[in-house]
C-alpha positions in Angstrom: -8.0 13.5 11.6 -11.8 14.8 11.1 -14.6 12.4 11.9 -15.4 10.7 8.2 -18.8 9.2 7.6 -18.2 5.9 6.7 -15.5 3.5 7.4 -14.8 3.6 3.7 -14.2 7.2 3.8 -11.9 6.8 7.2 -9.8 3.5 5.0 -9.4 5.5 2.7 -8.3 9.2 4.4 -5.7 6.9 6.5 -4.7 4.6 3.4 -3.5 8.1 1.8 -2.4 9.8 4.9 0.0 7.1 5.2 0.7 7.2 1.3 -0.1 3.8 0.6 -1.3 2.6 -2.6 -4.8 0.4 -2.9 -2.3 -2.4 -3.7 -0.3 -1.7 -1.3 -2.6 -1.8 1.3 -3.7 -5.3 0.2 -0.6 -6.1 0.5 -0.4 -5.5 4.7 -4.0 -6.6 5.1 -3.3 -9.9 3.5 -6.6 -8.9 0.8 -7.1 -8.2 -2.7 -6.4 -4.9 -3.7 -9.7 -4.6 -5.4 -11.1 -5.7 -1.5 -9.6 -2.6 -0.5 -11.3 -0.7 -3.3 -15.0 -2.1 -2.0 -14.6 -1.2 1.3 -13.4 2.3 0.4 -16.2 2.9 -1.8 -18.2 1.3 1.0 -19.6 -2.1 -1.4 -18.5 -4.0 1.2 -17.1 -3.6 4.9 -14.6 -5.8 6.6 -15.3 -8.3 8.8 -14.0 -10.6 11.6 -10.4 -10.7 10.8 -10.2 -8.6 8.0 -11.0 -5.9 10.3 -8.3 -6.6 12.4 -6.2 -7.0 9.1 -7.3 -3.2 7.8 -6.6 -2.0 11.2 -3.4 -3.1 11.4 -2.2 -2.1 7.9 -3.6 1.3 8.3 -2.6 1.5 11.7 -5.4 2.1 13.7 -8.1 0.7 15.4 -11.1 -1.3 14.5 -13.1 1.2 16.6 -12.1 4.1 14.9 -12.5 2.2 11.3 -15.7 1.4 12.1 -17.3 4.0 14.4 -14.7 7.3 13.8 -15.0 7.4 17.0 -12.6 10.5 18.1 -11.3 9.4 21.4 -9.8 6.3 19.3 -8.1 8.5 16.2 -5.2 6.8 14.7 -2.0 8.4 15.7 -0.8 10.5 12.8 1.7 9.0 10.1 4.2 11.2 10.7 4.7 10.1 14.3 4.5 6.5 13.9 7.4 4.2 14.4 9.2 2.8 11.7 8.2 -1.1 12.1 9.8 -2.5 8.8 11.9 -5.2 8.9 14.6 -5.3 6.3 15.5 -8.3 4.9 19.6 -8.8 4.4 19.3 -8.3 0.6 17.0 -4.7 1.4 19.9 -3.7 3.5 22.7 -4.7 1.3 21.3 -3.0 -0.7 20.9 0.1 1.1 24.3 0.2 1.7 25.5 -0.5 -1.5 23.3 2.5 -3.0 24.7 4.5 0.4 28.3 4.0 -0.8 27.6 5.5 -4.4 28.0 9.2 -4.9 24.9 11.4 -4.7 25.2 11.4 -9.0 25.5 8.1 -9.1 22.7 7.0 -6.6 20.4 9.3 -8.8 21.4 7.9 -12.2 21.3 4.2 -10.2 17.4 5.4 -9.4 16.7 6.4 -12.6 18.0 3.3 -13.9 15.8 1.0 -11.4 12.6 2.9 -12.5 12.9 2.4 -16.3 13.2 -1.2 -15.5 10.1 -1.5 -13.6 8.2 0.8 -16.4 10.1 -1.5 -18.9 8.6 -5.0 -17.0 5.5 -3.5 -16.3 5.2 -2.7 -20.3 6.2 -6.0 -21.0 3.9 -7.8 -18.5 1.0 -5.7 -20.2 2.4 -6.7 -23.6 2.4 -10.5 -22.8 -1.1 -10.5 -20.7 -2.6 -8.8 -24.0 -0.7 -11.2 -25.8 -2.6 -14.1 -24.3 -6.2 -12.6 -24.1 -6.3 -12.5 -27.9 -4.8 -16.0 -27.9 -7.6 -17.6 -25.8 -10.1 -15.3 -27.8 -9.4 -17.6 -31.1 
């Protein structure tokens, strides 16, 4: 990975090199996901243990996050080891899907992603809902 000019720049470059979302991100670092937005626009920069906590989620080093120093470049996501622990339910499921024919897990994805959209409509809906309610 080329030497970026500001740890923002080197969050982000890694955050989408190891396709994560903002939220995502946040997520591992145990931040907001509009922290992670500040530090990649460089309004803020991690500190203390939400250094370490930005390392870790992005898989690299505080050094290089800070510094881009090249002997310390975070080894690239395509060669890192798959760490994620899956609960039972994640690998029930798994197998479940596995089990389906390759039709079937398709129309079963489809499926799953018009529910999220559907939730995430409604969730909007309802949040809207009680804005103008607490507007009156």
């Amino acid at each position: 990975m080329k030497n970026l000019n500001s740890l923002g720049q080197r969050a982000l470059a890694r955050r989408k090199e190891l396709k994560l979302t903002q939220r995502e991100a946040a997520k591992l670092a145990g931040v907001a996901h509009v922290t992670i937005s500040q530090w990649e626009r460089d309004e803020t920069q991690p500190v203390g243990t939400r250094l370490f906590s930005l390392a870790k989620a992005l898989s690299c080093t505080p050094t290089w996050l800070l510094f881009g120093d090249e002997q310390q470049n975070p080894v690239p996501a395509n060669e890192l080891p798959c760490t994620t622990q899956l609960t039972d339910k994640h690998r029930e499921l798994i197998d479940l899907f596995d089990s389906l024919p390759e039709s079937e897990q398709e129309a079963q994805l489809q499926e799953m992603r018009a529910r999220v959209q559907n939730f995430n409509k409604l969730f909007e809906e309802l949040l809207q809902a009680r804005q103008r309610q607490t507007k009156k």
